[in-house]
VOMAR-811995 format. One line per field, with one value per residue (C-alpha): y, z, x; residue in three letters; residue number from 0. Coordinates in nm, 4 decimals. Layout:
% VOMAR-811995
yy Y:...
zz Z:...
xx X:...
residu ALA:...
num NUM:...
***
This chain:
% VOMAR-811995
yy 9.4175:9.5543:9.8649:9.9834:10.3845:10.6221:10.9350:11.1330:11.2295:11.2054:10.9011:10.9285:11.0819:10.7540:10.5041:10.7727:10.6819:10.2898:10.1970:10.4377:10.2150:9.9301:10.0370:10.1109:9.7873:9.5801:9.4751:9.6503:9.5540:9.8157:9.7715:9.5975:9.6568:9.7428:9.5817:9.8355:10.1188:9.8820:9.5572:9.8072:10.0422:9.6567:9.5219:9.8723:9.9106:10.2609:10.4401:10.3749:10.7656:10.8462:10.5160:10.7023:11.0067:10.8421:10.6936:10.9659:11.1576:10.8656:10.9134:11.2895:11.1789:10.9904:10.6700:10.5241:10.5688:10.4423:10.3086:10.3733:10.0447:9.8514:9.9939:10.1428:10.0405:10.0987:10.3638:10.1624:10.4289:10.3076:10.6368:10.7765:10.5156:10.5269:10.9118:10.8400:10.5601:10.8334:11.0582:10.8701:10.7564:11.1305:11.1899:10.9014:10.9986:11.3316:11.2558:11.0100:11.2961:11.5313:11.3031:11.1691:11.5342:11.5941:11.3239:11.5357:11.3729:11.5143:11.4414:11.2084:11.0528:10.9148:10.8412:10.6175:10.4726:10.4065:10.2383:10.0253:9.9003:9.8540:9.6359:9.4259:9.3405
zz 5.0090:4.8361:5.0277:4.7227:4.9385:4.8248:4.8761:4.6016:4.8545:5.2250:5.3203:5.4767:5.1688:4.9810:5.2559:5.1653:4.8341:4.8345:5.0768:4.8567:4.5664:4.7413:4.9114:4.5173:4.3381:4.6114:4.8003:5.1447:5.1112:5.2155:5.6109:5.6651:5.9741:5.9028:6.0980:6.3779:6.3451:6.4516:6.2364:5.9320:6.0155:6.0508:5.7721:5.5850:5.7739:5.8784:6.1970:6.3865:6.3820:6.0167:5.9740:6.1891:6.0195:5.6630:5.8511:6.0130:5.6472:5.5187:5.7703:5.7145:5.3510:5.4904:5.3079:5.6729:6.0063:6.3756:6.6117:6.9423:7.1001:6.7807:6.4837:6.2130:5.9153:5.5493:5.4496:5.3597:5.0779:4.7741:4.5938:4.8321:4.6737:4.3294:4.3312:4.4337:4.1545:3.9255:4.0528:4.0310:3.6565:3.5286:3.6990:3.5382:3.1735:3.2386:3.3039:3.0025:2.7770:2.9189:2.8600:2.4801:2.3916:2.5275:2.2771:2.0034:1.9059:1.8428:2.0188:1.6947:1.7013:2.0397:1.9550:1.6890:1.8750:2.1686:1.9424:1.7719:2.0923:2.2704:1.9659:2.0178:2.3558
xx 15.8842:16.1891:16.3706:16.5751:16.6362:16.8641:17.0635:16.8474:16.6013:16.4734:16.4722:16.1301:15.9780:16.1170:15.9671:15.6545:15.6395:15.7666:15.3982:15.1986:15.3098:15.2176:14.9444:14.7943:14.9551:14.7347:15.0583:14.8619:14.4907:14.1953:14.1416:14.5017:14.6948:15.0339:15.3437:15.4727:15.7284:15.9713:15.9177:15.8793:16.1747:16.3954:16.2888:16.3929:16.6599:16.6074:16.5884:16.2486:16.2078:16.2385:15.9503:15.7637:15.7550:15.6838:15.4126:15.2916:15.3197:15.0759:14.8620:14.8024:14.7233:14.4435:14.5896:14.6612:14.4973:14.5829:14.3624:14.4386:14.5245:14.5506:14.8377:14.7920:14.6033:14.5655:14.2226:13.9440:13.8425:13.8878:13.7859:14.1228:14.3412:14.1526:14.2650:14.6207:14.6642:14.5717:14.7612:15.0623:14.9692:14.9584:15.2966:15.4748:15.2896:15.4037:15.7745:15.7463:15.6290:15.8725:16.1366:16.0478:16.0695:16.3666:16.4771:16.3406:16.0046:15.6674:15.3300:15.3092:15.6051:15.5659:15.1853:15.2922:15.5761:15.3254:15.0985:15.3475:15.4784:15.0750:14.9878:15.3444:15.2973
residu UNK:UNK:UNK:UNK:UNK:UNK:UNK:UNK:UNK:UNK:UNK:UNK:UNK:UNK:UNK:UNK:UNK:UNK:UNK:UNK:UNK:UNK:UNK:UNK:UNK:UNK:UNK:UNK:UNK:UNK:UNK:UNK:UNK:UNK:UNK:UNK:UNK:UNK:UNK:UNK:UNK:UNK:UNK:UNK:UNK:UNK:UNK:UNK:UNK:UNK:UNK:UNK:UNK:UNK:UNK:UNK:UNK:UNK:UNK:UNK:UNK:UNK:UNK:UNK:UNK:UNK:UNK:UNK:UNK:UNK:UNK:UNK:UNK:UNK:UNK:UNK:UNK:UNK:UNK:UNK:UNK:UNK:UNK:UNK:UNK:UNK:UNK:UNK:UNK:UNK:UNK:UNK:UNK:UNK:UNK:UNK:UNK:UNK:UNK:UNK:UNK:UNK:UNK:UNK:UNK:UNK:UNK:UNK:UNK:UNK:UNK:UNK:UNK:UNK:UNK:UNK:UNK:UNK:UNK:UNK:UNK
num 0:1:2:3:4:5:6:7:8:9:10:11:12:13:14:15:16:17:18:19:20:21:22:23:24:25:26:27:28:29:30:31:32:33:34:35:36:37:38:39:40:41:42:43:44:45:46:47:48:49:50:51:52:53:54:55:56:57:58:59:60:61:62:63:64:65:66:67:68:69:70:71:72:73:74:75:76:77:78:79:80:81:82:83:84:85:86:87:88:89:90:91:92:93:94:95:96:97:98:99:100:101:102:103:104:105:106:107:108:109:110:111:112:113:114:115:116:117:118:119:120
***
């Protein structure tokens, strides 16, 4: 997995956001076990604290969930990640819109535009 992490925001809030990406793209599958704090906060090349509050963030999201002697692993409610997916979708749409408007165009323009480019692809 790519660790593309910024100065824009926390970094743990990023890390957040990267595994909820992959946990809805399929990358993490329902019922995986997640590598440790450690293998995850080297391969990101982060601090094994600020990993472990990202994952500790996903966890009160219900999206992960530790088992005592075992790790961590990804929910196995799809409905949970069905949500998020949507979630994320309506955000993205929203910043789209936001941002074709700033450009100037109507709810029509960018209709048209959107179907002009759906039926080139």
């Amino acid at each position: 997995m790519a660790w593309i992490l910024d100065d824009s925001r926390p970094i743990y809030l990023q890390i957040e956001d990267l595994i909820k990406t992959n946990i809805i793209a399929g990358v993490y599958r329902p019922g995986q076990k997640l590598p440790s704090v450690r293998e995850l906060a080297a391969e990101a090349a982060v601090n094994p604290n600020t990993m472990q509050k990202a994952l500790s963030e996903l966890e009160r999201s219900g999206l992960v969930y530790t088992q005592r002697t075992s790790g961590r692993f990804i929910t196995e409610d799809v409905s949970k990640m069905t949500e998020l997916k949507e979630q994320i979708a309506r955000e993205q749409i929203q910043l789209f819109l936001k941002n074709m408007e700033q450009l100037g165009l109507t709810k029509e323009d960018i209709r048209r535009l959107l179907e002009k480019e759906w039926k080139s692809s």
